[in-house]
C-alpha positions in Angstrom: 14.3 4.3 9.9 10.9 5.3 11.4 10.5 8.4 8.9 11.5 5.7 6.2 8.5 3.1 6.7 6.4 6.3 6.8 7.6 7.2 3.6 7.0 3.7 2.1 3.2 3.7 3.4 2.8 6.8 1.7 4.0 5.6 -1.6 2.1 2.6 -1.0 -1.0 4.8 -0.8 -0.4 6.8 -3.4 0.0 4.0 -5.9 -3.8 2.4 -4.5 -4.5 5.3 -5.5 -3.6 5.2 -9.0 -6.6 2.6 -9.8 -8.6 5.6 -10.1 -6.6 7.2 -12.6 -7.4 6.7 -16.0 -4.8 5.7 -18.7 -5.6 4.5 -22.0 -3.3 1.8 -23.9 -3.3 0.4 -27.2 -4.4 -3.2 -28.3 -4.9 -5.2 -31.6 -7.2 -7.6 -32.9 -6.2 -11.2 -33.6 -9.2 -12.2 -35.7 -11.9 -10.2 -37.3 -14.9 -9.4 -34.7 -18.5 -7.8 -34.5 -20.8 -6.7 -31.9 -24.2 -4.6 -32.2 -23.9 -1.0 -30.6 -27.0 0.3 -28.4 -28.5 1.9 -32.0 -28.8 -1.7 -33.2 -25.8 -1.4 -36.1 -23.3 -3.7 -36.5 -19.7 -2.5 -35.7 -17.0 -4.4 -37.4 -13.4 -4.5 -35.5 -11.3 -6.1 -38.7 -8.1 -8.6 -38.1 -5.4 -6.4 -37.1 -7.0 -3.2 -36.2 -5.5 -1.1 -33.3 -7.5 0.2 -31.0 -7.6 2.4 -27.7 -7.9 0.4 -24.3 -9.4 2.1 -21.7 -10.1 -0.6 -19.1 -9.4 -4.3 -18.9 -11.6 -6.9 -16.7 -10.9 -10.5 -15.8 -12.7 -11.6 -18.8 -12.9 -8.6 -21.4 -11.6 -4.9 -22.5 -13.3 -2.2 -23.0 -11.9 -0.4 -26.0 -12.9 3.2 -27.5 -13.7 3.7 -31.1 -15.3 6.1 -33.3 -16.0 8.1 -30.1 -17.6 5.1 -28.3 -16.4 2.4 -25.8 -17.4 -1.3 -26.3 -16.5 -4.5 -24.5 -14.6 -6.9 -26.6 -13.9 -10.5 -25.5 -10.1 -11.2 -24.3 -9.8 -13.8 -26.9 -10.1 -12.0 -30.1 -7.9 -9.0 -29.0 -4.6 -8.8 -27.5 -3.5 -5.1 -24.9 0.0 -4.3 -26.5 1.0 -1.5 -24.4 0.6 -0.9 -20.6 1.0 2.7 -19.1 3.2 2.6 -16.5 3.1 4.9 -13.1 6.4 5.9 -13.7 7.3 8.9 -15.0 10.7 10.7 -15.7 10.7 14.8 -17.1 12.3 16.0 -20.4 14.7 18.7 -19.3 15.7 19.8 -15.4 12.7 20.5 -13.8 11.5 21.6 -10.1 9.1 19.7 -7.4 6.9 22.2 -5.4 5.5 21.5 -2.2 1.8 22.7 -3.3 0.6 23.0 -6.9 1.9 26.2 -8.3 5.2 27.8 -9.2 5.7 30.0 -6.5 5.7 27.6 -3.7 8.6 26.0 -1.5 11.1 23.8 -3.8 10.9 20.5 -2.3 13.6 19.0 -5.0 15.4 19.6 -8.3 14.3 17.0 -10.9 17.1 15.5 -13.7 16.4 14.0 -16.5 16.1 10.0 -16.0 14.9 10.4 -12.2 11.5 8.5 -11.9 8.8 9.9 -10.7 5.6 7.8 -9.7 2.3 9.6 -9.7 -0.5 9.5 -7.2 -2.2 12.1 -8.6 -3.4 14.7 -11.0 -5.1 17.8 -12.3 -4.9 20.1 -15.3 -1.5 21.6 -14.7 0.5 20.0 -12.1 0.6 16.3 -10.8 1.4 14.6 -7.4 4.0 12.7 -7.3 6.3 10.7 -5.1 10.5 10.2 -6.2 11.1 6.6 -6.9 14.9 6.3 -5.3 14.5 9.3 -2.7 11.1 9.1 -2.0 10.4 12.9 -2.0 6.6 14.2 -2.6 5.8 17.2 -4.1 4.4 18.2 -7.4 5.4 18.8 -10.8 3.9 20.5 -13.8 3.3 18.5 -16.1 3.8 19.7 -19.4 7.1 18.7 -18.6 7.0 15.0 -17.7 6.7 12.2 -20.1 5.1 9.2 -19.0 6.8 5.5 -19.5 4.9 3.3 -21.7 5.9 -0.6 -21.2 4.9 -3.3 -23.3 2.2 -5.3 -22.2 2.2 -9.3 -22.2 -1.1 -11.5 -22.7 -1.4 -15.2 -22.6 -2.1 -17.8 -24.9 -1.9 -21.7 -25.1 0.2 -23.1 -27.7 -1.6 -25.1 -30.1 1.8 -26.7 -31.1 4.9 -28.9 -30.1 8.2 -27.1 -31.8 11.6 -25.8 -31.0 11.9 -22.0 -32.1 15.4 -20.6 -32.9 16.2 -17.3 -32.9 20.1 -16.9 -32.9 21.6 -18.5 -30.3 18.2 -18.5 -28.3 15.7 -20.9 -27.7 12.3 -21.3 -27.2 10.6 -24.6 -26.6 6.7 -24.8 -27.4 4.8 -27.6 -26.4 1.3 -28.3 -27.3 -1.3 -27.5 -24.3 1.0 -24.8 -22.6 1.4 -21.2 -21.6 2.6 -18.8 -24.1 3.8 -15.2 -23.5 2.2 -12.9 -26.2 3.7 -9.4 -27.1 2.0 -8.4 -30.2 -0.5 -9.6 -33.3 1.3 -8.8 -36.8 1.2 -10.0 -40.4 -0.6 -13.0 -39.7 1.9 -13.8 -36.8 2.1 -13.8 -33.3 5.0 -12.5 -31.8 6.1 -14.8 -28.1 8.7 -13.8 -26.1 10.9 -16.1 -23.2 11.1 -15.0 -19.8 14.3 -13.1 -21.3 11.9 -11.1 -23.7 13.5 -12.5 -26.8 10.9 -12.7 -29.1 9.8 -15.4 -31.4 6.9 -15.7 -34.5 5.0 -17.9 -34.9 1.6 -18.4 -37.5 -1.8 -17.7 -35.9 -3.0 -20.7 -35.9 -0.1 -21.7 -33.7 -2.1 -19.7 -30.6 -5.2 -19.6 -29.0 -5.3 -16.7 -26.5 -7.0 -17.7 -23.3 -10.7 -16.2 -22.3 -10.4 -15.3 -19.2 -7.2 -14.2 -16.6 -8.7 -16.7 -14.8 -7.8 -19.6 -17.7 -4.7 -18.2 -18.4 -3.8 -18.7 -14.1 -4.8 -22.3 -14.3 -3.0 -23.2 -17.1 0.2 -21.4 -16.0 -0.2 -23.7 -12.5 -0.1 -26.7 -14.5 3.5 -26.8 -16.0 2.3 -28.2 -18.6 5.7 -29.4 -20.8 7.9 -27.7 -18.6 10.6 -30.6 -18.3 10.6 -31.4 -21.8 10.9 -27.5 -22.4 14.0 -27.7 -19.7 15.9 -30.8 -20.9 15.4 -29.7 -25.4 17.0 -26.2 -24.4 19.5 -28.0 -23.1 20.4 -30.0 -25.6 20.5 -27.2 -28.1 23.1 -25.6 -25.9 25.4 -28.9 -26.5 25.1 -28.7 -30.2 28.7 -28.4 -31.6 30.7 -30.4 -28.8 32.7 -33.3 -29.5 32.0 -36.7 -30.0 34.4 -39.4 -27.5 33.5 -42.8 -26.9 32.4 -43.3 -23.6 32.2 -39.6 -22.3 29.1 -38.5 -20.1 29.9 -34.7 -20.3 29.5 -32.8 -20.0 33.1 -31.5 -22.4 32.0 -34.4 -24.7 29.8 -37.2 -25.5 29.1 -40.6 -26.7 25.3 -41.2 -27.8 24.1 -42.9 -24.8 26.1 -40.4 -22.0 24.3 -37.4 -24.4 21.0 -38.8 -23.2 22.2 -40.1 -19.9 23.7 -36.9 -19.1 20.7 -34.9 -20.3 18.4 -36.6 -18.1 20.3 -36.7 -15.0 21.7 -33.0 -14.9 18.1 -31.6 -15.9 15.6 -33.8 -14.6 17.5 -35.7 -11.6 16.0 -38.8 -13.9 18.7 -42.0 -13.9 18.9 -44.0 -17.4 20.4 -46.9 -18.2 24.3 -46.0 -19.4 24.6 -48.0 -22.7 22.0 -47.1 -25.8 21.2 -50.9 -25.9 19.9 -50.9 -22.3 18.2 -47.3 -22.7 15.6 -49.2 -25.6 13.9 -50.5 -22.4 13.4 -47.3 -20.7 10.1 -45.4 -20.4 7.3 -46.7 -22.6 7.3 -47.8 -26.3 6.2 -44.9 -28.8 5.1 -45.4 -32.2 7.2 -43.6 -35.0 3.8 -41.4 -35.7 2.9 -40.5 -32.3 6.9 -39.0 -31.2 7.1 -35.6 -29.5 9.8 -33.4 -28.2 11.8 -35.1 -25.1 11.1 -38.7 -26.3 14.1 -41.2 -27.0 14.3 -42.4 -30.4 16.9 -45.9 -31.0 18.7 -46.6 -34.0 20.5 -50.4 -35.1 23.7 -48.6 -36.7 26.1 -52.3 -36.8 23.3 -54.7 -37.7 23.9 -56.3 -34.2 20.4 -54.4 -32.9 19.7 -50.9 -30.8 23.5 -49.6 -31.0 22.7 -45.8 -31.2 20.1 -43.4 -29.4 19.0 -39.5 -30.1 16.9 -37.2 -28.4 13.7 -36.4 -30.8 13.2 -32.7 -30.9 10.1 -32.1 -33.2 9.5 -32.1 -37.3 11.1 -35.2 -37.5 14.6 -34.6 -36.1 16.5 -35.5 -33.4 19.6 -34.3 -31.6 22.3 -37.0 -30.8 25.4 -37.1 -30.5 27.4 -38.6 -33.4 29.8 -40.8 -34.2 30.2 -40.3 -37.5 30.5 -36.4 -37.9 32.2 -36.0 -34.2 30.1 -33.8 -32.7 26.9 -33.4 -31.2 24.5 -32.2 -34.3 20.9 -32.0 -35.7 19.6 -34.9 -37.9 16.3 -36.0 -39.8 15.3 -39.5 -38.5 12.5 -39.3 -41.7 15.2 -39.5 -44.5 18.7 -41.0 -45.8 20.9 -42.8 -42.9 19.0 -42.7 -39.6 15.5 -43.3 -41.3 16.7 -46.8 -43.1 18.3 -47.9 -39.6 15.2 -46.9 -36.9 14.2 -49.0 -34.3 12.0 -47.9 -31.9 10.7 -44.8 -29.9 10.6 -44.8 -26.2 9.1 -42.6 -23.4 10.5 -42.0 -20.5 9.1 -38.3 -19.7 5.5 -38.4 -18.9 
């Protein structure tokens, strides 16, 4: 145990010691950008454009180009690939104890062992095993290093559910978005799963500072109305039964009831005619995402309720068809029979 612990400070160490090593990434410009270089001439960086990253600050990279490095603003550019520590060797290779050939063997190498380096020269690197925690060094014409993707942040400039498959992503205006890459006039997001997601570029406004992007993410903003619409989606398809509260089936008001409850540890009212007093009134115009929306289906007043999910549908669960489902509320059946909206998420 105690030649353990002095094998983790080591590696602890050595990877402080790889903020002096230089790697140099790749990043891509979200929007066209220019800056005047120490000769006075404009330099144009165009929408799109990938370029080197050699260093990134709390507010701004510095990126190389034409043989030159400039500092470029962290909201016109995104970094799209992050070089990792880690590195793994192409073909069985040996670890010497100093750096040459003809020292001791320290350890045999195989191919998909990780390596993390501490440090460097022409020939050979220094570098500690990740799982055995052996140190020695290894030539390095025959390592490869890792290369991850690298995530930025952004605040989403819009409410909406995103579908991809049977995944979900739910967007809501003012809040933290994960940013993988710039492409085509799209951003591509990604959910703590790394599923992506595109979205338009005017959906995104990438944050100025790491800074920004830490307060925002402390916020939360939208986070329960992100947590209860990916649930609902996840109840799409199950049966309609009258007076069911899940969560096997549903009636319209135990969708909402159960929704609430189970996610949010928030209490409605049971029937649909009782949930119309719940929250605060919303006008038809002003509905987002996780508001209530109340339908008079018998002519007798509020007899049906849904759960609004964006672009002017709503997921309930319905009588009619059986089954929890997507519908407009803008058009046809549900639009000629609205009531009201109500709030109850603030």
């Amino acid at each position: 145990m105690h030649n353990r612990k002095h094998k983790l400070t080591f590696k602890i160490l050595a990877l402080c010691m790889l903020m002096g090593v230089g790697f140099k990434d790749t990043g891509v410009f979200v929007k066209s950008f220019a800056l005047m270089n120490e000769q006075a001439t404009e330099i144009t960086f165009q929408k799109e454009e990938t370029v080197t990253v050699a260093k990134e600050g709390s507010d701004s990279y510095q990126v190389l180009k034409d043989g030159t490095y400039y500092s470029i603003p962290k909201n016109v550019m995104i970094r799209t690939t992050r070089s990792s520590d880690r590195y793994t060797v192409k073909e069985p290779t040996v670890m010497y104890k100093d750096a040459n050939s003809s020292s001791q063997v320290v350890k045999e190498i195989q191919p998909g062992e990780e390596l993390v380096m501490a440090s460097y020269d022409e020939n050979f690197g220094y570098f500690i095993t990740a799982e055995s925690f052996h140190i020695g060094h290894v030539a390095m014409d025959k390592t490869q290093r890792k290369i991850q993707d690298n995530i930025s942040y952004g605040m989403s400039n819009i409410t909406r559910v995103l579908n991809n498959g049977e995944n979900t992503l739910v967007l809501i205006k003012g809040g933290v978005v994960s940013v993988k890459n710039f492409q085509n006039g799209q951003f591509e997001i990604v959910d703590e799963n790394m599923i992506s997601y595109f979205v338009e570029e005017a959906a995104v406004t990438l944050f100025k500072t790491t800074e920004e992007a830490s307060r925002a993410a402390e916020r939360g903003s939208g986070a329960a109305i992100a947590k209860i619409l990916e649930a609902a989606h996840r109840e799409i398809g199950k049966p309609y039964v009258y007076a069911a509260a899940g969560p096997n089936a549903y009636d319209c008001s135990g969708f909402t009831y159960y929704l609430f409850r189970s996610e949010l540890g928030i209490t409605l009212p049971r029937t649909s005619f009782s949930q119309g007093s719940a929250g605060v009134k919303v006008e038809k115009s002003q509905l987002v995402p996780g508001d209530l929306v109340f339908f008079n289906t018998t002519g007798r007043g509020i007899s049906h309720v849904g759960l609004y999910i964006g672009d002017g549908n709503m997921i309930h669960a319905s009588s009619g068809k059986r089954q929890v489902r997507i519908d407009t509320i803008n058009s046809g059946y549900y639009s000629q029979r609205y009531v009201t909206g109500r709030r109850v998420i603030n």
